[in-house]
C-alpha positions in Angstrom: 50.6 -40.0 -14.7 46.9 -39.3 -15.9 45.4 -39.7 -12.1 48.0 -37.0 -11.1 47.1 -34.7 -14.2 43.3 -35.2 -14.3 42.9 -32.2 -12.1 44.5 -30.2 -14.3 42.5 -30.8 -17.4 39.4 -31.4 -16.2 39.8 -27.6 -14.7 40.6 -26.8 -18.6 37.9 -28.8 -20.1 35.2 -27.3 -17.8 36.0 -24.3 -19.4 33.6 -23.2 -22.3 36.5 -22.9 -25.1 38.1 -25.7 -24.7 37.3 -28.2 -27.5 39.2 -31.2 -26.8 42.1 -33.0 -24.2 44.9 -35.2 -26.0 47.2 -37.1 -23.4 50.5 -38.0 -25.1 53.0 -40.9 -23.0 56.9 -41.2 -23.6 56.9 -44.5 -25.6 60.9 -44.5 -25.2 63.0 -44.3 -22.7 64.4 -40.4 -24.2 61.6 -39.4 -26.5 61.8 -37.1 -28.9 58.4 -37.2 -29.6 57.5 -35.8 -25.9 60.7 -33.7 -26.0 61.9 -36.0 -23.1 58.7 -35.1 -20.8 57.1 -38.4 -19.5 54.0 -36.7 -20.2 52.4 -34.2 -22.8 49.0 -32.2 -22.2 48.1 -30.8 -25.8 44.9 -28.8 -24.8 43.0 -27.0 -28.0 41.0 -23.8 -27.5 38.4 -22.1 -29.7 40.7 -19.0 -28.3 43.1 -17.6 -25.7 45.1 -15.0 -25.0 48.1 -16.3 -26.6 48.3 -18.4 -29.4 50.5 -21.0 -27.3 50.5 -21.5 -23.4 53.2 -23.9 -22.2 53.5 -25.1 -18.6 55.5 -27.4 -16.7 54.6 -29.9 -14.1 57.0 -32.2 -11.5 55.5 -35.0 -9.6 58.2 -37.1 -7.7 60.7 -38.4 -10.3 58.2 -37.5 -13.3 57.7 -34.7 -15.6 55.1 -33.5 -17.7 54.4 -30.6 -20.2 50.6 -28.9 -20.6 50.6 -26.8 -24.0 47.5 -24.6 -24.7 47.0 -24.0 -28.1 44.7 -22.1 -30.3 42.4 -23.6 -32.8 44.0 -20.9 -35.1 47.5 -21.8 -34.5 46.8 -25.5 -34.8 45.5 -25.4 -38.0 48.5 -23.0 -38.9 51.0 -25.9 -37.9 49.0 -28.6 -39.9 49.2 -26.2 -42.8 52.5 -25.1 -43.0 54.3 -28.2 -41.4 56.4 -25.9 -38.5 55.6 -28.2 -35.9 56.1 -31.5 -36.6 55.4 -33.2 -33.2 52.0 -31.9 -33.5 50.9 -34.4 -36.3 52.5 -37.4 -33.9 50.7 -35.9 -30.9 46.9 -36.3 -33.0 47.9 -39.2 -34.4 49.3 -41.3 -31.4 47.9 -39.2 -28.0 45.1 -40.3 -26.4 42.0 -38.3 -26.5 40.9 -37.5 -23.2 38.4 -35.2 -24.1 36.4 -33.8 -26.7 33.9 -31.4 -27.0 31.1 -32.0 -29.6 33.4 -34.4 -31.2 35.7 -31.9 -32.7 39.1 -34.4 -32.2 37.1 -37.3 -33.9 36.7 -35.0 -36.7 40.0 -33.5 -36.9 41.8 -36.8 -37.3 39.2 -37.8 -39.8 40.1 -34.6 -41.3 44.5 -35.4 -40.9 43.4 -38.8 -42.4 41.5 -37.8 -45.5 44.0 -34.5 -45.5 42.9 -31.7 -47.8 44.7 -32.1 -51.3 45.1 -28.1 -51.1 47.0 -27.9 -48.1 49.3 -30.9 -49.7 49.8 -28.4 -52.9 50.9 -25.9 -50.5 53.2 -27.9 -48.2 54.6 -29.5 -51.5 55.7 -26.4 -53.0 57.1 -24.8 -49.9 59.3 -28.0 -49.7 60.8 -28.2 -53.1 61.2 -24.3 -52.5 63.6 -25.2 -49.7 64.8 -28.1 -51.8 65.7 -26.3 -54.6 67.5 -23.7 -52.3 69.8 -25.9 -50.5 70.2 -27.4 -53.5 71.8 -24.7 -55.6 74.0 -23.3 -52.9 75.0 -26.8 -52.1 76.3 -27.1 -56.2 78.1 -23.5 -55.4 79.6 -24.7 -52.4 80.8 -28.2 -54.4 81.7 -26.3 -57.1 84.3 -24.1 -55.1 85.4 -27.4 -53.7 84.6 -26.6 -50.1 83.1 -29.8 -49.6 81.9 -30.0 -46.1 79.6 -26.7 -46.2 78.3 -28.6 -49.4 77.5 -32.0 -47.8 75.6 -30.0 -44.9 73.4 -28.5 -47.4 73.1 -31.7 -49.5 71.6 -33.0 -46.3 69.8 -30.6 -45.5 68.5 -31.0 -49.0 68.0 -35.0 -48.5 65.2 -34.1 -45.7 63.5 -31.8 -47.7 62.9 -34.5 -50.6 61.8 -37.0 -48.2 59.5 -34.9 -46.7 58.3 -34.0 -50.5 58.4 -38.1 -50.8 55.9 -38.5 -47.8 53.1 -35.7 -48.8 53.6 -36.9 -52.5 52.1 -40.3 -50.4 49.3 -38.5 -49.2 50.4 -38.1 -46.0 51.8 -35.5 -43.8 56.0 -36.1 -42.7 56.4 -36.9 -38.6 59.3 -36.3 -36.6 60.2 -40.0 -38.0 60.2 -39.1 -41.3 63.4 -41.5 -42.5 61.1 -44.1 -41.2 58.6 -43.3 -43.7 60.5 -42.5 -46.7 62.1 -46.5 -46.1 58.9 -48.0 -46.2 57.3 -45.1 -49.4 60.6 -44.4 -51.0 63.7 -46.8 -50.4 65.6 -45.3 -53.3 65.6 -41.7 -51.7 66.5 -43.4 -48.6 69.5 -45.6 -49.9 70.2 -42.0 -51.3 70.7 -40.7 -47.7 72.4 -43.6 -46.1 75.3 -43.7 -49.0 75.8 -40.3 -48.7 76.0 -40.6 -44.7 77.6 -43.8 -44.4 79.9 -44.7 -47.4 83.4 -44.6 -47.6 84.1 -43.4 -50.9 86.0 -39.6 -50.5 83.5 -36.7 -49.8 83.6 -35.1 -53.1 82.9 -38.5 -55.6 79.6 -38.9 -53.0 78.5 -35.5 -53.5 79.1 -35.7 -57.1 76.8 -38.8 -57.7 74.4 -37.2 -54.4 74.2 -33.8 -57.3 73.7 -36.3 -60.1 70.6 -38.2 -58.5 69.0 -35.0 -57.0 68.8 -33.5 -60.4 66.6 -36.1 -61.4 64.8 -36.2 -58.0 64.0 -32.1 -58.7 63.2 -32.7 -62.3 60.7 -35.2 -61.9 59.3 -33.2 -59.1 58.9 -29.7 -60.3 55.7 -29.7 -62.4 53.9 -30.6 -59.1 56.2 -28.5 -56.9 55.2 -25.5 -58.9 51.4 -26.2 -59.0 50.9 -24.3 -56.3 52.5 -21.0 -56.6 50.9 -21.2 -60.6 47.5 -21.6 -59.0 47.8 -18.6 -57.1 49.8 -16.4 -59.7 46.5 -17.5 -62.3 44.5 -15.4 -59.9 45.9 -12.1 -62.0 47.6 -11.5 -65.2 51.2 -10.1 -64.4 53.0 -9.9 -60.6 55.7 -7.6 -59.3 58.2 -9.3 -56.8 56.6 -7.1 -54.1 53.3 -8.3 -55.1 54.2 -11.6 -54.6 55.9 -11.7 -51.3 52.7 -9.6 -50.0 50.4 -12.1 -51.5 49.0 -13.7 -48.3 49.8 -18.1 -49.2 53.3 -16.9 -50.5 54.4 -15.4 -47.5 55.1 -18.7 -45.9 57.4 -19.3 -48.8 59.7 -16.7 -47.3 63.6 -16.1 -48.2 63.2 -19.2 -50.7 60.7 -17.3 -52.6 62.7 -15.4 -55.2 65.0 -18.3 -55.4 62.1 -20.7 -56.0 61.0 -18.1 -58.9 64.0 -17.8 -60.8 64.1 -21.8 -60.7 60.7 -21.6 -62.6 61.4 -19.2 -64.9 64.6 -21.5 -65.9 62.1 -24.5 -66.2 59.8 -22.0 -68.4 56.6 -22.7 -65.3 56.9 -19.0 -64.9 57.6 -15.9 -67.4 59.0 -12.3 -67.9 57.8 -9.4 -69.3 59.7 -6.3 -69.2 57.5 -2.8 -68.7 59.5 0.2 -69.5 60.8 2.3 -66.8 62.1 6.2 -67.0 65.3 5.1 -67.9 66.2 3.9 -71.1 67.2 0.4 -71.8 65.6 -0.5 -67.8 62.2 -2.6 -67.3 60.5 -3.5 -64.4 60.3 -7.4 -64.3 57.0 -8.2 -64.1 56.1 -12.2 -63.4 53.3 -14.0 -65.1 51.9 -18.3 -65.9 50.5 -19.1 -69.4 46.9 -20.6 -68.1 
């Protein structure tokens, strides 16, 4: 397939902003990893019109898919974790190009990987965690048990993705794979909760009773993040914080994940008077 593709990305690698040429194969018969294509072209620009260019390509009983993507938007994904084939594609494509070594130094870079964008993928993972968490206890706790499990494994893969960066490394598309080999106890989590035949409710009530120790002996480094960037000024309104630029990947979990903290005492209140009597503006704040 790279004979019949070569024209197509040597056309792209002529051009002045493209900095390197990964060619990804389907290893599987249907791969997810290649989102079934035989082929994948990841192409990385210094810039282009958009921050993601996708085209398709059919050559007798074959397919293939070219994606153009921004240095900008690349680094976005690595950051925040959105696109999780991405990692796979660095890690496992083969480097077809590569102007003034920029790939060779990228997956240096992915191998080394930055402790602060860890702190920040950690945090918005236990933020997620600790949302599908609580609604999954609401949910079991009103005894409709199915909405429960679905958020209880929904919560699952956010812990094992927490499991993987805790490891120093950043969660593929496989990520059960790695939490066996890093973590088998979170993983013998998932599969009794999947797989056993004790009633519904008796495996969400021991599933609630090992998360809760899961969470607590997570949350110190869960929060480090958003502490590190509430330190940066004494108090915060709610507004100030959703506006503040890292916290607005946090998204809908944010005020959820806040509340959680102010439980564990990892963030405080102080109330500022307002016109009305007996009403204060909450105001957020760390103890350094």
């Amino acid at each position: 397939m790279e004979q019949i593709l070569r024209p197509i990305y040597q056309e792209r690698a002529s051009q002045e902003s493209t900095l390197g040429v990964i060619l990804v194969e389907k290893r599987e018969k249907l791969s997810q990893i290649t989102d079934t294509f035989d082929s994948i072209l990841l192409i990385i620009t210094k810039e282009n019109e958009t921050p993601v260019f996708t085209k398709h390509y059919t050559y007798l009983a074959k397919k293939a898919a070219m994606h153009i993507v921004t240095e900008k938007q690349l680094h976005k994904w690595l950051l925040l974790g959105t696109n999780r084939k991405i990692v796979d594609w660095l890690f496992y494509g083969r480097v077809i190009y590569d102007r003034n070594e920029f790939m060779e130094k990228l997956k240096i870079e992915l191998k080394d990987y930055p402790f602060y964008g860890r702190k920040i993928k950690m945090g918005m993972e236990f933020a997620k965690l600790i949302r599908r968490y609580m609604e999954g206890k609401v949910f079991f706790e009103e005894k409709n048990y199915m909405d429960a499990y679905n958020h209880m494994v929904e919560s699952l893969h956010h812990l094992a993705r927490l499991a993987v960066l805790e490891n120093g490394l950043p969660p593929e598309v496989t990520v059960w794979s790695q939490v066996k080999q890093m973590e088998p106890a979170i993983y013998k989590l998932y599969e009794e909760l999947i797989s056993s035949d004790e009633p519904i409710d008796k495996r969400l009530e021991l599933l609630f009773l090992a998360s809760e120790f899961y969470i607590h002996s997570r949350t110190q480094d869960g929060a480090l993040h958003i502490r590190e960037v509430m330190e940066k000024q004494s108090s915060w309104t709610i507004q100030e914080l959703h506006e503040q630029e890292e916290l607005k990947n946090y998204s809908s979990d944010l005020e959820v994940f806040i509340e959680y903290l102010v439980d564990k005492e990892l963030i405080f209140i102080n109330g500022v008077t307002t016109k009305s009597e007996g009403i204060f503006h909450r105001y957020y704040y760390v103890k350094k």
